[in-house]
N, C-alpha and C positions, 0 to 999 in steps of 0.2 A: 419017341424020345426026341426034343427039340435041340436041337445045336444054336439054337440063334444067344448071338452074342449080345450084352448087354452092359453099358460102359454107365458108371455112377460115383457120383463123390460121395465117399467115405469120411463125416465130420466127429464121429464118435467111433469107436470102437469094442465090440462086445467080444467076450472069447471065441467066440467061435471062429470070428473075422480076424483074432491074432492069429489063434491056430491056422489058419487056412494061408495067411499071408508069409508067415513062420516056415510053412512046408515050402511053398513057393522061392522064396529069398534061400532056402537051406538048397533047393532043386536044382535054382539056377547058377548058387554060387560051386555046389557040386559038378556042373555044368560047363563049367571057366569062363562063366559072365563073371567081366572087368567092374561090377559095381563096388569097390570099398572093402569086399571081405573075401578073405584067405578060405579054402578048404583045408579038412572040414571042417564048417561053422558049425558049432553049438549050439543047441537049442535053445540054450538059458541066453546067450549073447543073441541073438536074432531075435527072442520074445525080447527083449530091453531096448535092443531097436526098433523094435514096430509099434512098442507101445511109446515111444519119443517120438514117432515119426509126424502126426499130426500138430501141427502150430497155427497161429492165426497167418502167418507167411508161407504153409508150408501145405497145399493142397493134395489129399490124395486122392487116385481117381482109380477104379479097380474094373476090369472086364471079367465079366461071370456067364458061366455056358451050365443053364440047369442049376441054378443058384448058388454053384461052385465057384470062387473065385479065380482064374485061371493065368490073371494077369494084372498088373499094377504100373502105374507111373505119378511121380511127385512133381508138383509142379510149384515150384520154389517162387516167392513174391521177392523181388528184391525191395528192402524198405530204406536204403541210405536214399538222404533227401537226394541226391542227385542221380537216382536209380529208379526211380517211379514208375517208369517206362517200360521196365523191363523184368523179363523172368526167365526161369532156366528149368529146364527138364534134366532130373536127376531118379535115376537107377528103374530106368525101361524094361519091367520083366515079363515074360513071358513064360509059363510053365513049359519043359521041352516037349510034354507029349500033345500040346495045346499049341506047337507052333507053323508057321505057314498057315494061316486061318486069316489074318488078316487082323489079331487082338491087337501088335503093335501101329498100326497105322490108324485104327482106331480109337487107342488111347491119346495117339499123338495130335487127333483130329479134336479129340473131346477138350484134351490141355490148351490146344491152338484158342479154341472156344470159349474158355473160361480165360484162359487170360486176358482175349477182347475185352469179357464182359469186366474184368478188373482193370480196365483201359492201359494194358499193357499194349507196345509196340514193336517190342525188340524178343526175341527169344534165343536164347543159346545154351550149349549143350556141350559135353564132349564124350568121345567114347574109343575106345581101343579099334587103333588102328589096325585093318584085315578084316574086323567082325561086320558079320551080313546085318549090322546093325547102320553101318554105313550107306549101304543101299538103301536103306527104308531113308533115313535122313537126308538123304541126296533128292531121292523119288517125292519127297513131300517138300522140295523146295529151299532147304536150308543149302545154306552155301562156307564151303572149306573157309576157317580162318587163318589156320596155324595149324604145324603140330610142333608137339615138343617132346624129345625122345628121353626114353628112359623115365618115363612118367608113373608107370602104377608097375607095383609087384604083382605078377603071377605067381599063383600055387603051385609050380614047377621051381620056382626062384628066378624066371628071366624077367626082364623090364622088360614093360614092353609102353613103345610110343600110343601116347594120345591127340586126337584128333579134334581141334573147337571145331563147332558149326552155330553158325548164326540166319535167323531168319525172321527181316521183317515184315512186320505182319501187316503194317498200314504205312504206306508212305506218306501219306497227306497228316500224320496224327500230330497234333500242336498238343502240346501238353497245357492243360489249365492251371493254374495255379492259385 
């Protein structure tokens, strides 16, 4: 039975790929991943966001171990004319019993790559400050912006602070116009 990981952009979505992404988003938010939603989430509320998730701005990129989907990241086109440049990575998951594998630095590698190829420059992100989600984004180069407390509600009811990070990806990039 092979473990080798396999990172791919998801531009349509069949059930089976809701289902699978559905358990994932329901795992990690059970989990106390800072992404956006409360436990416990709903299955009816997380199939209504997964099926919203794809946009022409709005890339997903999924890692699958034995054609399991195991892990997920969005990788957000910014389209205001003065944002061209840049994009942002939004809701980093990683299934719990699929993690330490090396899914998240992976997906981060694949989003890094795709947004070259959409001649982005600029990448930024934020994520709950404490979480080993820190360490991968430190380890791949992005650098602390800010943080600002009292940012996202936990499923406990405490605030807790977030953390920006930005990382450019080409310093020489002239934007064309």
């Amino acid at each position: 039975m092979s473990k080798q990981i396999s990172i791919e952009e998801i531009k349509e979505l069949s059930s089976v790929q809701i289902n699978e992404l559905c358990d994932l988003l329901i795992k990690v938010v059970e989990d106390d991943a800072s992404i956006g939603f409360l436990a416990p989430l709903k299955k009816d509320v997380a199939t209504e966001y997964i099926k919203s998730v794809i946009t022409p701005s709005n890339l997903l990129l999924v890692a699958k171990i034995n054609e399991k989907i195991v892990g997920s990241v969005q990788l957000e086109l910014a389209t205001k004319q003065n944002a061209t440049h840049r994009s942002e990575i939004a809701k980093l998951m990683t299934h719990p019993d699929y993690r330490r594998k090396g899914i998240g630095r992976q997906l981060m590698v694949k989003a890094e790559e795709i947004a070259r190829e959409h001649n982005r420059s600029l990448m930024i992100l934020d994520t709950r400050k404490g979480d080993a989600s820190n360490y991968l984004y430190q380890s791949l180069g992005y650098l602390e912006a800010g943080q600002i407390p009292n940012y996202a509600l936990s499923s406990t009811g405490k605030l807790d602070t977030t953390v920006y990070y930005y990382k450019v990806l080409d310093q020489n990039y002239l934007h064309t116009f």
